[in-house]
C-alpha positions as CSV (number, residue, x, y, z in Angstrom):
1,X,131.9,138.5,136.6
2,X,130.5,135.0,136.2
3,X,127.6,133.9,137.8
4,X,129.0,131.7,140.8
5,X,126.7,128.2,140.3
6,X,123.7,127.6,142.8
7,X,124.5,124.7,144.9
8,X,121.7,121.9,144.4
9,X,121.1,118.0,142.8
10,X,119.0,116.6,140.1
11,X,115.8,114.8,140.4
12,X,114.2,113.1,137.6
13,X,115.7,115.8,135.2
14,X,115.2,118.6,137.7
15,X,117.2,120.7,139.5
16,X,116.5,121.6,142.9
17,X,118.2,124.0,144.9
18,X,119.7,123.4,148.1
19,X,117.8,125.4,150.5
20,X,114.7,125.9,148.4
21,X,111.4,124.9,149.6
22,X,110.9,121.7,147.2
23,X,114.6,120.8,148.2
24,X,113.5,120.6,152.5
25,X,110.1,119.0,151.3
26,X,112.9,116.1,149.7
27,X,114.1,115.9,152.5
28,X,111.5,115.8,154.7
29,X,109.7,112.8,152.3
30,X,113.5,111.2,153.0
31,X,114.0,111.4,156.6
32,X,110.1,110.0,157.0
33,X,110.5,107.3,154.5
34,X,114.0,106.2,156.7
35,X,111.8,106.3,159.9
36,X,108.8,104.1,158.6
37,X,112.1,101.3,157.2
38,X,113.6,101.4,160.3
39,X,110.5,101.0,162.2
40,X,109.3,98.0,159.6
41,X,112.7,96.5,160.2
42,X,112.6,96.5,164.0
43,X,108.5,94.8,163.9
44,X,110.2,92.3,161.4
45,X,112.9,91.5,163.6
46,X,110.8,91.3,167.1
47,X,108.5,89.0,165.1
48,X,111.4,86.7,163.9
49,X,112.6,86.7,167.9
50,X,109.5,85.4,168.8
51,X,109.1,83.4,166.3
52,X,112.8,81.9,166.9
53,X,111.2,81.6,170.9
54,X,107.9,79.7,169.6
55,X,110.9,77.0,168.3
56,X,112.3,76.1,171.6
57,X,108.7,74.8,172.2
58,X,108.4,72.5,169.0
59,X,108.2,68.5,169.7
60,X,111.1,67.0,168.7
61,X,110.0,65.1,165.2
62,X,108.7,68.5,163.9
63,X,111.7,70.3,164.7
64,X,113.4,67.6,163.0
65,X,111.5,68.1,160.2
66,X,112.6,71.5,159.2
67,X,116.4,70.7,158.6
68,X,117.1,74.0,159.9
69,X,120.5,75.6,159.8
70,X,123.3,73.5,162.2
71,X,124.3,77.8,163.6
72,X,120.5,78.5,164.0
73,X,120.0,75.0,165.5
74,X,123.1,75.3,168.0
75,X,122.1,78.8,168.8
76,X,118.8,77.7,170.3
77,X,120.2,74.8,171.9
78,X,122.3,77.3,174.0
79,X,119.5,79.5,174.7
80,X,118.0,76.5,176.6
81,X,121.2,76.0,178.6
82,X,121.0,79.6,179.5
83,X,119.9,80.2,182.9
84,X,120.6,84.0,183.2
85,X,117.9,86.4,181.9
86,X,120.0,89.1,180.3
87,X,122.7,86.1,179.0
88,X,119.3,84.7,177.3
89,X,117.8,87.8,176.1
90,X,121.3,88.6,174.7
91,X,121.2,84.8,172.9
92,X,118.0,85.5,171.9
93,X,118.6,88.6,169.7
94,X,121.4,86.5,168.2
95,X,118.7,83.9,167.5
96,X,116.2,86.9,165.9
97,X,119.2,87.5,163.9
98,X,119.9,83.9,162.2
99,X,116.0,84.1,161.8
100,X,116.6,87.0,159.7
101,X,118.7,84.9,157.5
102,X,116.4,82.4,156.5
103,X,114.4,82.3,153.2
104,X,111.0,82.8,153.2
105,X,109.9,79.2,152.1
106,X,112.2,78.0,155.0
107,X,110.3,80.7,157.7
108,X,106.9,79.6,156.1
109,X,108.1,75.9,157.1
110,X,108.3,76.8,160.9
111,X,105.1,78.9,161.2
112,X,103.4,75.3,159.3
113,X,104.9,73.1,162.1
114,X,104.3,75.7,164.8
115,X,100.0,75.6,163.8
116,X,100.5,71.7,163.1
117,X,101.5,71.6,166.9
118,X,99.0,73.9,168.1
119,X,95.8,72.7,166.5
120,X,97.1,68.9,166.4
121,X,96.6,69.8,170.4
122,X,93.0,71.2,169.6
123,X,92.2,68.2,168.0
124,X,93.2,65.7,170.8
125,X,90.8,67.5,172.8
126,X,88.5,67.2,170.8
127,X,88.6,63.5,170.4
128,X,88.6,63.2,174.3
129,X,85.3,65.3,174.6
130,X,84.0,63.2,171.9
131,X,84.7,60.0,174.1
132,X,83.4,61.2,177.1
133,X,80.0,62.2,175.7
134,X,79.7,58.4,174.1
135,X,80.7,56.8,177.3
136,X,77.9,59.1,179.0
137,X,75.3,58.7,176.6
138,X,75.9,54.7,176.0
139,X,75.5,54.5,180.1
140,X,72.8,56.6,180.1
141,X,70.6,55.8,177.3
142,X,69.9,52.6,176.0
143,X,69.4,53.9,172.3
144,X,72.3,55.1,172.5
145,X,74.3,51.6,171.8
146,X,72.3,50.7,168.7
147,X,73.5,54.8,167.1
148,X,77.3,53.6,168.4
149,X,76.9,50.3,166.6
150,X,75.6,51.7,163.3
151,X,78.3,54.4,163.1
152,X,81.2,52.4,164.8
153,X,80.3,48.2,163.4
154,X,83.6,47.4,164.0
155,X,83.5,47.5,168.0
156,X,83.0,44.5,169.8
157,X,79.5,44.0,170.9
158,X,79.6,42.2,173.5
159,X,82.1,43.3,175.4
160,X,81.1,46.8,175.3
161,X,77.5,45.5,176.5
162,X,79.0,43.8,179.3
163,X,80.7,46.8,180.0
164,X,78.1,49.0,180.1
165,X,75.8,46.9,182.7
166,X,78.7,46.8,184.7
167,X,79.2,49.9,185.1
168,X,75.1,50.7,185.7
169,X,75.6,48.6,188.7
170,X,78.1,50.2,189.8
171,X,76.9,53.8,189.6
172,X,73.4,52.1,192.1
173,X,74.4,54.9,195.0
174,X,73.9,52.8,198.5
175,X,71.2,53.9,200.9
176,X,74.1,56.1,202.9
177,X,75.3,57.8,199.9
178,X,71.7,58.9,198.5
179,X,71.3,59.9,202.4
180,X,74.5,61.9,202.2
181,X,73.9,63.2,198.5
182,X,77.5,61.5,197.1
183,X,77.7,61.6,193.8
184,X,77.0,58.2,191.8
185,X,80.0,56.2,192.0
186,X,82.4,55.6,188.7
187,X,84.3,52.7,189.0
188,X,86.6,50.4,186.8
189,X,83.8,49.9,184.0
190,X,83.1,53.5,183.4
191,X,87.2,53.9,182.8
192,X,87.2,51.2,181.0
193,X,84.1,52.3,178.2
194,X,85.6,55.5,177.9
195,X,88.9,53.8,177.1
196,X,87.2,51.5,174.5
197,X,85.4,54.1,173.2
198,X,88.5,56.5,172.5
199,X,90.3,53.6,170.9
200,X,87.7,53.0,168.5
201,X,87.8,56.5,167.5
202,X,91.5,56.8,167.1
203,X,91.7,54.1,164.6
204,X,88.9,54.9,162.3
């Protein structure tokens, strides 16, 4: 009576038995290797979502800039129209979808413009700390106009040493405000040194 043939599949040249021990430890290797895509795919796709959210808060010339896709473009365009929270979560997974699509160079593009926005911001602040501590120091020290001078030749002297013994004067507290312990006064010179200041710092 013939043998009846052992149920079972080949891998790389060898059969394996379905049942055996080598054939559940297969599957086992399978079933964990569908979990960890599937688990990879959902972190992929809540990272494109919020990537897809950081959009909606992109100025206007650097979303521009990307040429995005008119469907991707039109989808988060209704998202801001969207005032219902599940109608925009819903919108928004449709939005983590179309991210999905794009090619890497083209996802690379929005993460640039998303960092040029972000740190373009940390660098405005900067230059405005940068102006304030020049429009202190050249009030409060008088070495401190000859160091502005030598790095910044381009500003207009005399103006800016008008400006500055303006606004000396003005900070001289009156006999009732040293009496009360007010703060010296900052009027229109001390605006108007910081604004001088900044400008000249912008355009070099």
């Amino acid at each position: 009576m013939p043998r009846k043939p052992r149920k079972g599949y080949f891998v790389r040249g060898q059969f394996v038995s379905e049942g055996s021990e080598l054939d559940l430890q297969l599957k086992a290797e399978q079933k964990h290797f569908q979990e960890n895509s599937k688990t990879e795919l959902k972190r992929e796709s809540t990272e494109l979502q919020k990537l897809g959210e950081e959009l909606l808060t992109l100025r206007t010339e650097l979303f521009d800039r990307l040429a995005l896709p008119e469907q991707l473009v039109d989808a988060l365009g209704e998202v801001r129209r969207i005032t219902n929270f599940e109608g925009r979560r819903r919108q928004m997974q449709y939005v983590g979808k179309l991210m999905r699509q794009l090619r890497p160079e083209a996802l690379e593009a929005v993460r640039q413009a998303l960092d040029e926005q972000h740190h373009g911001s940390a660098q405005a602040s900067l230059a405005l700390h940068e102006a304030e501590r020049w429009r202190d120091q050249l009030i409060e020290q008088d070495e401190a106009l000859q160091r502005w001078l030598a790095e910044h030749p381009g500003t207009d002297t005399q103006q800016l040493r008008a400006l500055i013994r303006q606004a000396r004067k003005e900070r001289q507290p009156s006999a009732d405000e040293v009496s009360q312990g007010l703060a010296p006064r900052r009027g229109r010179a001390y605006r108007e040194i910081f604004q001088m200041v900044k400008e000249q710092l912008q355009h070099e």
